[in-house]
C-alpha positions, -999 to 999 in steps of 0.1 A, spaced: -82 20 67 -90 -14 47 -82 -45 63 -59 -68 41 -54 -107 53 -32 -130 41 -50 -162 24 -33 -186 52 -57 -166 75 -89 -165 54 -88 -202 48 -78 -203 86 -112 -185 91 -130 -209 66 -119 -242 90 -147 -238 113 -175 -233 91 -163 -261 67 -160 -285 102 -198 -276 106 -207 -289 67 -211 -254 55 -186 -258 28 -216 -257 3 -227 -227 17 -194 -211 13 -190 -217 -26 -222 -208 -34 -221 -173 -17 -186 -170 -34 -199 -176 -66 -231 -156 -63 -207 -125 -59 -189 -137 -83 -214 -138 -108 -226 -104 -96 -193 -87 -107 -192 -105 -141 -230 -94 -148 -217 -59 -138 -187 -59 -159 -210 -75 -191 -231 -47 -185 -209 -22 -189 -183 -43 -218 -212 -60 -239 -227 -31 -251 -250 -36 -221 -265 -65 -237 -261 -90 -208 -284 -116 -225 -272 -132 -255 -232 -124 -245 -207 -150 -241 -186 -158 -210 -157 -187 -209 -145 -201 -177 -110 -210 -174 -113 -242 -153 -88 -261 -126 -88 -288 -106 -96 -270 -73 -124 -249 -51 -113 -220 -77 -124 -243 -106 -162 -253 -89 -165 -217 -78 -161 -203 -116 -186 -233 -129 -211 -227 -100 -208 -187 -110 -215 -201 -149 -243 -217 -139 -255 -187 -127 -250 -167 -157 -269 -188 -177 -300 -183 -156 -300 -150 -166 -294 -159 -205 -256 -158 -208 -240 -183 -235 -218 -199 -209 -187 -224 -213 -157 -239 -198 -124 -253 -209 -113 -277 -185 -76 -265 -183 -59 -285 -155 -73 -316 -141 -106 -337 -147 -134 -312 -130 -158 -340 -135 -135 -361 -105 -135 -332 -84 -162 -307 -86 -192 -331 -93 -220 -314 -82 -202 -276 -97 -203 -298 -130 -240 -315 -127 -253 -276 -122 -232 -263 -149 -248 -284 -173 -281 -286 -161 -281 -246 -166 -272 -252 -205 -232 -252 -202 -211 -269 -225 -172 -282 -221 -154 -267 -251 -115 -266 -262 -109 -232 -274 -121 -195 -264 -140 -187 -298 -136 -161 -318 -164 -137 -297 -157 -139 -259 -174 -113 -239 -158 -120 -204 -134 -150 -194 -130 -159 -158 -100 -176 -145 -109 -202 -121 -76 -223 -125 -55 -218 -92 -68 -206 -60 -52 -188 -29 -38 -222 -16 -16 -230 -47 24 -222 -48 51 -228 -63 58 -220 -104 29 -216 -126 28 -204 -164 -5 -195 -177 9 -191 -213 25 -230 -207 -5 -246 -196 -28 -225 -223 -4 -237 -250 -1 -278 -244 -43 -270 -247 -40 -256 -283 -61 -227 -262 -53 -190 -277 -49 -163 -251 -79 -143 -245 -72 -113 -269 -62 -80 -252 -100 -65 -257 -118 -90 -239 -128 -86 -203 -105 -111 -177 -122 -115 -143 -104 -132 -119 -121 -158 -96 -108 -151 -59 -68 -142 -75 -52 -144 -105 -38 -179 -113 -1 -182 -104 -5 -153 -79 10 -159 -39 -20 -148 -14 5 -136 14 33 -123 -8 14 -116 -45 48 -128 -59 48 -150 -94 69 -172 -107 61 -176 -140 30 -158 -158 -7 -155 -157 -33 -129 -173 -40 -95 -167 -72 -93 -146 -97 -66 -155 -110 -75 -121 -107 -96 -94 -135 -107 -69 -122 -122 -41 -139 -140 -11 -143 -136 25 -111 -109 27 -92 -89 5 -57 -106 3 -21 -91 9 -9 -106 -23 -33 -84 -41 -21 -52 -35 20 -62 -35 40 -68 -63 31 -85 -91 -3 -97 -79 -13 -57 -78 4 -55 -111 -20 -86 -127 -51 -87 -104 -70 -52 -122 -96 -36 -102 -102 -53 -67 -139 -67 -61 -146 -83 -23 -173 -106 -14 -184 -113 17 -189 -150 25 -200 -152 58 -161 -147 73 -156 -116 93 -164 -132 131 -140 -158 126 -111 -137 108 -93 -114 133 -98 -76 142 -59 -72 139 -52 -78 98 -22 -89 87 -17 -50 72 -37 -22 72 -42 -3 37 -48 33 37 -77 46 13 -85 89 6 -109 90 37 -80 86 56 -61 121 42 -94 136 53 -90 126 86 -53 128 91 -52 164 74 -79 181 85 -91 217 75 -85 244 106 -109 247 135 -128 277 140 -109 279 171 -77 272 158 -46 297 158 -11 293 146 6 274 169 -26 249 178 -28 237 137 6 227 145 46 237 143 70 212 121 110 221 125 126 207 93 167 199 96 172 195 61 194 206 34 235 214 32 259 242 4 259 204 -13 219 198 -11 205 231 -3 173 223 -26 160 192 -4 151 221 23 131 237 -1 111 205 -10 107 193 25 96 234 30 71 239 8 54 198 15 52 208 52 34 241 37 10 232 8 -5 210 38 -20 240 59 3 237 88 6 263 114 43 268 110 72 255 91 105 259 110 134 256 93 165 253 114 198 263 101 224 287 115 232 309 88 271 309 99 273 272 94 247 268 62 244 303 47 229 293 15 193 280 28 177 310 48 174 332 11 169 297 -6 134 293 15 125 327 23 131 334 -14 102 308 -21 80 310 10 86 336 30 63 328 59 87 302 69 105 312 103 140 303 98 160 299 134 193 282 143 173 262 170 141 250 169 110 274 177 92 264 213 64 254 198 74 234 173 52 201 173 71 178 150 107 177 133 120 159 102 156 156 96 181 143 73 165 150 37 194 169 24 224 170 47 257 159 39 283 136 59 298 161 72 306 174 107 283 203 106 253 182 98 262 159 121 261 184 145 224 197 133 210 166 138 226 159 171 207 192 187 175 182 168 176 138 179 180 158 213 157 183 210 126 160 200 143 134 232 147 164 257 103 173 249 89 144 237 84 152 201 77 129 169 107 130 147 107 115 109 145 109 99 152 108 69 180 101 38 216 111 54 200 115 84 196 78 83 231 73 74 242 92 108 222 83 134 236 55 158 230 31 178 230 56 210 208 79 197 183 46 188 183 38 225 171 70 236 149 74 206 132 41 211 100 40 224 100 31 263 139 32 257 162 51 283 147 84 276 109 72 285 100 83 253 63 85 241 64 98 208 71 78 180 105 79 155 96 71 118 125 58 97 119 64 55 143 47 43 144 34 4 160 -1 -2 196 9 -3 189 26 31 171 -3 42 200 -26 35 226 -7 54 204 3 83 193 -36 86 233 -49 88 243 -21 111 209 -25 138 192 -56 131 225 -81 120 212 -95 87 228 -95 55 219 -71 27 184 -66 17 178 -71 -19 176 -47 -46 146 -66 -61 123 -71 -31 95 -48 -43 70 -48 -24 68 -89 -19 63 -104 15 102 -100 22 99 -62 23 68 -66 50 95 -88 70 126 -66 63 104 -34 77 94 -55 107 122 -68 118 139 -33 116 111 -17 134 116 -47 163 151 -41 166 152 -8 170 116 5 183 105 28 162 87 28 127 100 17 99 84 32 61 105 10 37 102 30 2 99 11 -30 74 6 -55 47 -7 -29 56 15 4 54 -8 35 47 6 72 60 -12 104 57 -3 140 76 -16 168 49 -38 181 45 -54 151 14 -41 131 20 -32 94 10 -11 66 8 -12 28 4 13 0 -1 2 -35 19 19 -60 0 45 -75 23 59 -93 57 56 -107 60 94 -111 75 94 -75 105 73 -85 127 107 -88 150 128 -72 136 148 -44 100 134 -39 116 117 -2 121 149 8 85 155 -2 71 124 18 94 130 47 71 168 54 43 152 54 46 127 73 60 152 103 29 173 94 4 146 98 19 130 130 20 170 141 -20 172 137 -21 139 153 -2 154 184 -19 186 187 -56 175 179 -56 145 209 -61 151 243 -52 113 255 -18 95 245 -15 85 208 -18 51 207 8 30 179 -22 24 160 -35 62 154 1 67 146 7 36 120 -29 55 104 -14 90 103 18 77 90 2 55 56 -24 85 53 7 108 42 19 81 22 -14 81 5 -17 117 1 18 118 -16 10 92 -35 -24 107 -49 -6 143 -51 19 124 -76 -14 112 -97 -24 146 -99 2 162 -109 2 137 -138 -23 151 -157 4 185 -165 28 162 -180 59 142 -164 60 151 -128 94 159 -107 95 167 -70 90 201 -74 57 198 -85 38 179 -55 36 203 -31 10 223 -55 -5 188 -63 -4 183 -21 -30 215 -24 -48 204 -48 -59 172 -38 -65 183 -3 -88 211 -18 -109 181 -38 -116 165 -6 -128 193 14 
């Protein structure tokens, strides 16, 4: 997993060295890899004709704005036309010795891009700014033309405008091509609109990583991560030892989310799929499944061996599913199993089954309960177990939704996957997850149901491939691997055309197949 920090704790990690006068130091390994990335990008943008090609710094009054001219200077040694358009504040006040190099290099101080820009960098706000910020404002009262859509925007260290911790923006900016970012690679740009603005993310290392600390603000999964979490079968392996997920899912009113859940928990390679459902209570589902995957062992309790169970993806308030997801929240309580609850399931469970559920609660449990909920879920499971008022519809994926997910998982000890365009992960303890958008194929009926399986199959592997006790943070990895995999399944399935539920668990295969 990548290690994301907010920028309060990277400039947190910059105090000391800047106390012992290596400030300096700092910039000028900052904008050595930022020059790198631009000499990269010129390469590939300028018809590979790096000297003779024309880069334009976008220039504030801050450490952003000396970074980009000491990155200009740079360039020019190795013949790139360089310039700069001072576009807030006097750089010649504060970034004296950036400025002296810049022009002893060749650079010039101009007011407008020109009509042949290769690359622009914007150096005008840094991680520390806040508060509203309009590119397109500040541009305008210049007389300076945006850069046009073709050319190349590198961002120096985050897009101008963008929040570090919560990559939230009120106002505008420009569309990065790339970023290259110092030190750490910051929360705010892989959430919301800083993940929508800041292009392909480029990290530099400054000289930061003893000082910053080994617990980041959130973990980010990336595809080494499926490989690990969903690995192929052991030579040694039989049925029950890949591992056994029991699905309680589906109702007469949403018989198809048991299918979905089914055949997720299936494209993954899992020993067994269990589905659970009397056929006197919820006739409809045993041909519905065995129709479609007719390996799948269909019982009115759950199998022995069943490793992992996921409930709720389909059921209906009503009595009877109550009832089913009584005996399975009792089941996974009475031997210690990982559940994943899910949709109505999330709707029925109380506060009595949360105390027993509840890591270290008044069952002694050991195995971990993951909550999915999307935001409506989130709201009503956050007034009814953690006392706050409604979660917003617009949260995204901003800093909000990392403190919505933790305080749910706090209050009622298990983990908490808040769905929404950026998927954050919480555990009770406190450590938290992020997923990027990667697609917005997933926002459609039934692809919960899809995410719900494998999460239960991953935390399965998790439980039947350990000897020693899972610790929160192997779990917190399983759990944002799935999230990942569905994710990257969604991409796949892309390339057919517009993608609906139905079609991830074949995408599920396929990617798995790519990686090995």
């Amino acid at each position: 997993m990548k290690k994301l920090y907010f920028g309060t704790s990277v400039r947190k990690a910059e105090a000391p060295l800047i106390a012992r006068g290596a400030s300096a130091l700092l910039m000028r390994r900052a904008a050595w890899g930022l020059a790198h990335h631009v000499l990269a990008y010129l390469a590939e943008t300028a018809h590979g004709a790096v000297y003779g090609s024309r880069v334009v710094g976008l220039i504030g009054k801050g450490k952003n704005g000396a970074d980009t001219l000491w990155a200009l200077s740079m360039l020019a040694e190795r013949g790139v036309s360089v310039e700069a358009i001072a576009v807030l504040g006097n750089p010649e006040q504060n970034a004296q010795d950036a400025v002296s190099a810049f022009h002893r290099a060749g650079g010039r101080f101009v007011t407008a891009l020109g009509q042949r820009t290769d690359v622009v960098i914007d150096g005008v706000l840094g991680t520390g700014a806040s508060g509203p910020f309009s590119m397109s404002a500040v541009l305008a009262q210049r007389g300076i033309d945006r850069p046009r859509p073709e050319t190349t925007v590198i961002a120096c260290d985050i897009p101008s405008g963008i929040n570090a911790d919560t990559g939230q923006l009120d106002g505008d900016t420009l569309t990065a091509t790339a970023t290259v970012t110092f030190g750490a690679t910051k929360t705010g740009l892989l959430l919301s609109a800083g993940h929508q603005h800041a292009g392909r993310v480029h990290t530099v290392d400054i000289g930061l990583q003893e000082h910053l600390s080994y617990q980041p603000t959130v973990w980010c999964p990336d595809p080494h991560d499926v490989t690990t979490c969903f690995p192929p079968p052991r030579a040694t392996d039989y049925k029950y030892s890949r591992g056994v997920v029991g699905i309680i899912a589906g109702s007469e009113a949403y018989s198809g989310a048991s299918l979905l859940c089914s055949r997720a928990v299936a494209s993954c390679g899992i020993g067994m799929v269990n589905l659970i459902a009397d056929p006197e209570t919820v006739p409809s589902l045993r041909p519905l499944v065995l129709g479609d995957r007719p390996e799948t062992v269909v019982t009115a309790a759950p199998v022995p061996q069943v490793t992992s169970l996921v409930i709720g993806p389909g059921l209906d308030d009503t009595s009877t599913s109550r009832q089913r997801l009584d005996e399975g929240l009792d089941h996974a309580v009475e031997h210690d199993l990982p559940v994943v609850i899910d949709a109505t399931g999330l709707d029925l469970v109380d506060q009595g089954w949360l105390d027993r559920l509840r890591l270290g609660g008044t069952s002694s449990r050991t195995a971990p309960t993951v909550l999915t909920p999307h935001l409506g879920e989130m709201s009503r499971l956050s007034q009814r177990f953690v006392g706050t008022e409604a979660v917003p519809a617009t949260i995204g994926g901003d800093k909000d939704a990392l403190a919505w997910a933790t305080a749910l998982a706090q209050a009622t000890g298990c983990y908490v996957v808040l769905k929404a365009a950026d998927t954050v992960v919480a555990t009770p303890s406190g450590q938290r997850g992020l997923h990027p958008a990667q697609s917005a194929d997933l926002a459609t009926a039934g692809t919960g149901d899809t995410l719900a399986g494998l999460i239960a199959v991953s935390l399965a592997t998790a439980w039947t491939r350990t000897n020693s006790p899972v610790t929160e943070h192997q779990v917190l990895h399983h759990v944002l691997a799935a999230i990942h995999l569905h994710g990257a399944a969604a991409v796949s399935a892309r390339h057919a055309g517009p993608v609906s539920a139905s079609d991830l668990a074949p995408a599920v295969r396929a990617v798995l197949a790519s990686r090995g």
